[in-house]
LUMLOLO-438013 format. One record per residue: residue number from 1; residue in three letters; x, y negated, z of N, C-alpha, C in turn. Coordinates in Angstrom, 1 decimal, decimal comma. Each point is the difference from the previous one (the first is absolute). Last residue first. Layout:
<pts>
- NUM:ALA:X:Y:Z:X:Y:Z:X:Y:Z
...
</pts>
This chain:
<pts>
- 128:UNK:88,0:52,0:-36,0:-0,5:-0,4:-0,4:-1,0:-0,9:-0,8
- 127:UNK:4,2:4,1:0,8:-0,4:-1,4:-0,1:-1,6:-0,2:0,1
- 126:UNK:3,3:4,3:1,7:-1,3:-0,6:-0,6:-0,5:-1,3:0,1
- 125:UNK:4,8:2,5:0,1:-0,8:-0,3:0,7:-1,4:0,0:-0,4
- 124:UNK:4,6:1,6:-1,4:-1,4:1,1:0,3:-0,7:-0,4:1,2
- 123:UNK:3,9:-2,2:-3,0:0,5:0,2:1,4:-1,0:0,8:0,6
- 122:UNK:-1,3:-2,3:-3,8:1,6:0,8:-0,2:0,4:0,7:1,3
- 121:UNK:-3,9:-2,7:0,1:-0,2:1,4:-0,9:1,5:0,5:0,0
- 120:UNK:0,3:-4,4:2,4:-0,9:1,2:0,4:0,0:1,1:-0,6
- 119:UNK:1,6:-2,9:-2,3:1,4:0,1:1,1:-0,6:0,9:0,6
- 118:UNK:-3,0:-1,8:-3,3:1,1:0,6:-0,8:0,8:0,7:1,4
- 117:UNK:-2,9:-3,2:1,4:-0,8:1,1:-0,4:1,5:1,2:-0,7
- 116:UNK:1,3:-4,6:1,3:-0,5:0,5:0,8:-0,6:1,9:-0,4
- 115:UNK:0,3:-3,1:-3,7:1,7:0,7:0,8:0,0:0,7:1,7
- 114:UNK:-3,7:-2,1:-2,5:-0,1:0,5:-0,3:1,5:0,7:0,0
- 113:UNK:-1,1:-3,7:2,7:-1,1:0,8:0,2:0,5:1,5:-0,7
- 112:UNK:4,4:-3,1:0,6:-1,8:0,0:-0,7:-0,9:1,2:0,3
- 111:UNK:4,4:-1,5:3,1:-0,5:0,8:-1,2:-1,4:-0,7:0,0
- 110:UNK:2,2:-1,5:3,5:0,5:-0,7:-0,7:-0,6:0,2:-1,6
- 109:UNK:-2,1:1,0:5,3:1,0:0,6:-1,1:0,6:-1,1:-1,0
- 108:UNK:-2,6:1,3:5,1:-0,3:-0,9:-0,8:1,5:-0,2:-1,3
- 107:UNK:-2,9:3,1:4,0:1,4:0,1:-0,4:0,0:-1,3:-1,1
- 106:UNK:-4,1:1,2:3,9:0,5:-0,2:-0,9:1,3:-0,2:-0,5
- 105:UNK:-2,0:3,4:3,5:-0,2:-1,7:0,1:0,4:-0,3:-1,7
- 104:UNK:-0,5:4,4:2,6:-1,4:-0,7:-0,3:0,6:-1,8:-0,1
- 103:UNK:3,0:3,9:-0,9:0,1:-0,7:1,3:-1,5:0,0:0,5
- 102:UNK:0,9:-1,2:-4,7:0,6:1,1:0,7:0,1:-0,4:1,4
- 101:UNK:-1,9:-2,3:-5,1:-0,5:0,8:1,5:0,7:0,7:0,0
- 100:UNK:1,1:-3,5:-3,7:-0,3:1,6:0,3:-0,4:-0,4:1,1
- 99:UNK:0,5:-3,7:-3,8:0,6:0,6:1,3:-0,9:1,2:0,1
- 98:UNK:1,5:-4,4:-3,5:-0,3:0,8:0,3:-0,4:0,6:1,4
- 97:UNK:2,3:-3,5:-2,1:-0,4:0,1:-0,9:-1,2:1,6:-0,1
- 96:UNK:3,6:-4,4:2,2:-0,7:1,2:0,5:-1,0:0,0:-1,3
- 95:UNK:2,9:-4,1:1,4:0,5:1,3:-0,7:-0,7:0,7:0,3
- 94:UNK:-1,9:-3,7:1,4:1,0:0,7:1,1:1,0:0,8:-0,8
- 93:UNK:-4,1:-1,2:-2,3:1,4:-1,5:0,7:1,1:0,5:0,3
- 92:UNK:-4,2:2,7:0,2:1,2:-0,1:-1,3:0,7:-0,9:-0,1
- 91:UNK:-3,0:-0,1:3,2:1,1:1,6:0,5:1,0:-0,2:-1,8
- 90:UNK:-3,7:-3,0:0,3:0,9:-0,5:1,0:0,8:1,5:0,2
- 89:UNK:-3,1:0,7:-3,3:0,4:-0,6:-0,4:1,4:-0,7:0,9
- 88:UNK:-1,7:5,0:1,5:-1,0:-1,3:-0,5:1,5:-0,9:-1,0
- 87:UNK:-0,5:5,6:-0,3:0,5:-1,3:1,1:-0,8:-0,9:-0,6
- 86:UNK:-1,0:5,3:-0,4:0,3:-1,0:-0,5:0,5:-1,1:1,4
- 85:UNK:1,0:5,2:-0,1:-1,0:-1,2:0,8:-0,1:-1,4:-1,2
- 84:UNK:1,5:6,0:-1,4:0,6:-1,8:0,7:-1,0:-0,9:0,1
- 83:UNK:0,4:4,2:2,4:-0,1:-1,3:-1,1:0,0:0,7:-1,2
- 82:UNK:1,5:1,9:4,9:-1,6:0,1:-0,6:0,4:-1,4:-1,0
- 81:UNK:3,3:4,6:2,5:-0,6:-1,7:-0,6:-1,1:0,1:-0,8
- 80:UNK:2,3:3,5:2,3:-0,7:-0,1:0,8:-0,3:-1,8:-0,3
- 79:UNK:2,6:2,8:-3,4:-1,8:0,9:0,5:0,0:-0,8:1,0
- 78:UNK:3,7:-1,5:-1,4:-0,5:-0,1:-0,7:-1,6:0,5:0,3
- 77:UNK:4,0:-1,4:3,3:-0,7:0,9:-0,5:-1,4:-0,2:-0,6
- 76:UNK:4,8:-3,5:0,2:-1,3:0,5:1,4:-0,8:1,1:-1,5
- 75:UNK:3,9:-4,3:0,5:0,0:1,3:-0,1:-1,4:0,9:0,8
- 74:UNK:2,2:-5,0:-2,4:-0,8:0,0:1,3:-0,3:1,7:-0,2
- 73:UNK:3,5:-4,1:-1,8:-0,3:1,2:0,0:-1,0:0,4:1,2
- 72:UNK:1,7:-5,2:-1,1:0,3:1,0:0,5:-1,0:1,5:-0,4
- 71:UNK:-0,6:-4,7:-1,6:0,6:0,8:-0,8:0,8:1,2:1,1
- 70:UNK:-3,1:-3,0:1,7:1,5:-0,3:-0,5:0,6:0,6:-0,5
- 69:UNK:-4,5:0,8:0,8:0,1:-1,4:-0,4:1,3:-0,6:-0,4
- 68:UNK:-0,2:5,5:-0,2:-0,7:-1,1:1,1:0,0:-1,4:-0,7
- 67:UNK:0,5:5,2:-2,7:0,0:-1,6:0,8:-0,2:-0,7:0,4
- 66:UNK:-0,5:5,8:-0,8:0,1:-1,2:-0,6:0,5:-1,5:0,8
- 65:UNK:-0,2:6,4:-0,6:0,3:-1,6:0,7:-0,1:-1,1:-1,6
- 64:UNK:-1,1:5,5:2,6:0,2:-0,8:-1,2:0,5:-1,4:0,4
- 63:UNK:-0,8:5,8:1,2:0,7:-1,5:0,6:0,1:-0,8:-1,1
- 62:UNK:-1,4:4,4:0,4:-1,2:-1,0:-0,6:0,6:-0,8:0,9
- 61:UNK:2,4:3,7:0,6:0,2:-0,3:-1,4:-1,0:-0,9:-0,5
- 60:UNK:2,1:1,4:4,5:-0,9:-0,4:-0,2:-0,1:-0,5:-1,4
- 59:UNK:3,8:2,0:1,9:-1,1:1,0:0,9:-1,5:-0,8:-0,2
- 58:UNK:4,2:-1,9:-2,1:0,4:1,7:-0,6:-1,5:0,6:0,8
- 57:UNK:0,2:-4,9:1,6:-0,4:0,6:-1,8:-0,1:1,3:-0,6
- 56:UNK:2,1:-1,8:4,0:-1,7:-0,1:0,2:0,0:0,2:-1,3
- 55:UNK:4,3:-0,7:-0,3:-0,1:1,1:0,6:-1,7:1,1:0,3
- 54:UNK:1,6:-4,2:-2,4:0,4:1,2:-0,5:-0,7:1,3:0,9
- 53:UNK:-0,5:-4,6:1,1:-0,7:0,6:-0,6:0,1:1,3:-0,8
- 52:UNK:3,2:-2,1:3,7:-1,4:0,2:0,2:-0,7:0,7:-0,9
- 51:UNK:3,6:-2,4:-1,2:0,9:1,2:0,7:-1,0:0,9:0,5
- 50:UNK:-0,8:-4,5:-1,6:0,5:0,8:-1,0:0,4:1,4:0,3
- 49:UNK:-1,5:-2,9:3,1:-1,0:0,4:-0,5:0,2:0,7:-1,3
- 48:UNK:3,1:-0,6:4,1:-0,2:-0,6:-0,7:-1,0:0,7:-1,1
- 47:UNK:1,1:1,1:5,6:0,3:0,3:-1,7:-0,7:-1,0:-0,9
- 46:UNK:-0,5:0,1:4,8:0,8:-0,6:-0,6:0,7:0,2:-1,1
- 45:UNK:-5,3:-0,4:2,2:1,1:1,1:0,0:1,3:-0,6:-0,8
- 44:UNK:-5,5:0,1:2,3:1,5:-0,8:-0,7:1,2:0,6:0,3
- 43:UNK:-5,5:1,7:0,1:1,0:0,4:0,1:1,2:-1,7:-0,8
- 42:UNK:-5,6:1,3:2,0:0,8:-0,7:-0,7:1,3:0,5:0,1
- 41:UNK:-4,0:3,6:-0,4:0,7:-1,2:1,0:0,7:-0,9:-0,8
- 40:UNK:-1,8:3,7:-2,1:-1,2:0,1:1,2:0,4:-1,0:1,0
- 39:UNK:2,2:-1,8:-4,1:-0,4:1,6:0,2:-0,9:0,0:0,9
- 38:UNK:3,2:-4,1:-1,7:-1,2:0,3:0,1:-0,1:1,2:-0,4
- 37:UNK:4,2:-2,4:0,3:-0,1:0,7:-0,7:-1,4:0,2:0,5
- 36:UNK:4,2:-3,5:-0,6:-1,4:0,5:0,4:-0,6:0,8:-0,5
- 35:UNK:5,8:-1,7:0,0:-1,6:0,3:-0,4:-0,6:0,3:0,8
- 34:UNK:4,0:-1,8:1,4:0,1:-0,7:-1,5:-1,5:1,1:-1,0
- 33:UNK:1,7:-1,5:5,6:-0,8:0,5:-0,6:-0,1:-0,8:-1,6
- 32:UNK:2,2:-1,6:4,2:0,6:0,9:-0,7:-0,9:0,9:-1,3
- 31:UNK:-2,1:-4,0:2,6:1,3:-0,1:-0,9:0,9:1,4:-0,2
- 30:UNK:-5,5:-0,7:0,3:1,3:0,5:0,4:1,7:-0,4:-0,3
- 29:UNK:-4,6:-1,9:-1,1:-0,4:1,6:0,3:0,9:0,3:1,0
- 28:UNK:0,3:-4,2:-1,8:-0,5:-0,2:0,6:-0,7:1,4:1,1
- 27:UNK:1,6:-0,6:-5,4:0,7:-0,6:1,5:-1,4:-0,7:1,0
- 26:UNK:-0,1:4,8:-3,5:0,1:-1,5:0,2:0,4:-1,2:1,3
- 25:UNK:0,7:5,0:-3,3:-0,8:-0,2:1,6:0,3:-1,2:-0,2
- 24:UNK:-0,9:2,7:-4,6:1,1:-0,4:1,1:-0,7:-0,6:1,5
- 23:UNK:-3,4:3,8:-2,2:1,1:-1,4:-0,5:1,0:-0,3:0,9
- 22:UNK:-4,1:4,1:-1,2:1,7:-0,6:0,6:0,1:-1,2:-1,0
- 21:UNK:-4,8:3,8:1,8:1,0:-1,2:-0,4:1,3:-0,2:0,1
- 20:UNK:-2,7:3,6:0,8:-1,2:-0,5:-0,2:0,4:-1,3:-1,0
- 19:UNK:1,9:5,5:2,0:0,4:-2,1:-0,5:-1,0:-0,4:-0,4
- 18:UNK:0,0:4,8:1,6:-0,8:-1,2:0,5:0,1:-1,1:-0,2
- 17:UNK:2,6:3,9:-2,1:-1,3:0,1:-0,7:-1,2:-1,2:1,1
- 16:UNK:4,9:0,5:1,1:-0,4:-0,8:-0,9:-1,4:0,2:-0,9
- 15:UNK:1,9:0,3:5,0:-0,4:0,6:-0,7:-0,3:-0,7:-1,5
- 14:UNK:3,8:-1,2:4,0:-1,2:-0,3:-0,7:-0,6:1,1:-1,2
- 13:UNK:3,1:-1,2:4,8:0,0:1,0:-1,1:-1,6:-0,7:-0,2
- 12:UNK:4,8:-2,3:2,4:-1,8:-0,5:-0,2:-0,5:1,4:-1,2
- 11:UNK:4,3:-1,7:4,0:-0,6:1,2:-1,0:-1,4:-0,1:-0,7
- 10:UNK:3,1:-3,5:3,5:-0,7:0,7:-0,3:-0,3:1,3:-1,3
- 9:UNK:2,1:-5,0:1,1:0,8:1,2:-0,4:-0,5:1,6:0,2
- 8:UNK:-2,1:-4,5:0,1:0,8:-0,1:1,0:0,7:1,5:-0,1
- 7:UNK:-2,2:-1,5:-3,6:0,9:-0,8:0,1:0,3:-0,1:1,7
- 6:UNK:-1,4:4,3:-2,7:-0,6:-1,3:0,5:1,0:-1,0:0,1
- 5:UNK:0,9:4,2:-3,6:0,2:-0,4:1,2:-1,0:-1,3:0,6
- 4:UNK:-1,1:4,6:-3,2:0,6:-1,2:0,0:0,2:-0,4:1,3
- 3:UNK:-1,7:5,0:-2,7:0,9:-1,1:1,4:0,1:-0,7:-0,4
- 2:UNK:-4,0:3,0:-1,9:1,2:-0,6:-0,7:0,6:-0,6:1,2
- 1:UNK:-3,4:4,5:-0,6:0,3:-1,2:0,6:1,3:-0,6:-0,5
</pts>
C-alpha cells in the first residue's frame, strides 16, 4: 500500500496493483485536491501527480500514459485497457485522435491509433 494525504487531511492507502487511473484532479473535484486517483474507489489526494506516479508505478509496472485533449497526461493501467477505439470526424475537431476503454467508459487521447497500440504493448497491455 502507498500513503497519500486527502484533502481533509486524512490518510488515504492505495494499493497500487488496483490503479485503474491517474490524473491531476480537476476544478470542481476538490479544491485542495491536486490528484485523482481511480482504484476499487475514487481517491483525491493532495500530492501532485508528479509525486503520484512514481510511486503507483514501482508496485504497478503496466502503468502507462498518454494525453488528454489538453495536452494534460492521463495515467492508467495498461492490461486493464481496451483500444484503441477509432474516433469520428466531429471528436477529431476537438483535438482527439483516438481513445481507450477504462472504467467501461471511454478515455479520449491526443495519440494516434498506432501510438496508442505502441504505449499499450510497451507497457504489457493487449492492444487491439
Amino acid at each position: 500500500m502507498v500513503k497519500f494525504t486527502a484533502p481533509d487531511d486524512s490518510k488515504v492507502d492505495v494499493d497500487p496493483l488496483r490503479v485503474i487511473r491517474i490524473r491531476a484532479a480537476i476544478y470542481g473535484e476538490n479544491a485542495a485536491a491536486k490528484t485523482r486517483i481511480d482504484w476499487i474507489t475514487l481517491s483525491l489526494v493532495k500530492e501532485a501527480v508528479d509525486d503520484v506516479v512514481p510511486l503507483i508505478k514501482a508496485g504497478l509496472p503496466s502503468l502507462a500514459v498518454l494525453s488528454g485533449s489538453d495536452g494534460r497526461k492521463i495515467w492508467f493501467d495498461a492490461k486493464q485497457a481496451v483500444g484503441p477505439i477509432e474516433i469520428t470526424p466531429t471528436q477529431k475537431k476537438y483535438g482527439f485522435n483516438s481513445s481507450i476503454k477504462i472504467m467501461g467508459y471511454r478515455q479520449y487521447v491526443r495519440e494516434t491509433p498506432d501510438e496508442v497500440r505502441s504505449v499499450l504493448r510497451a507497457a504489457g497491455g493487449s492492444p487491439s
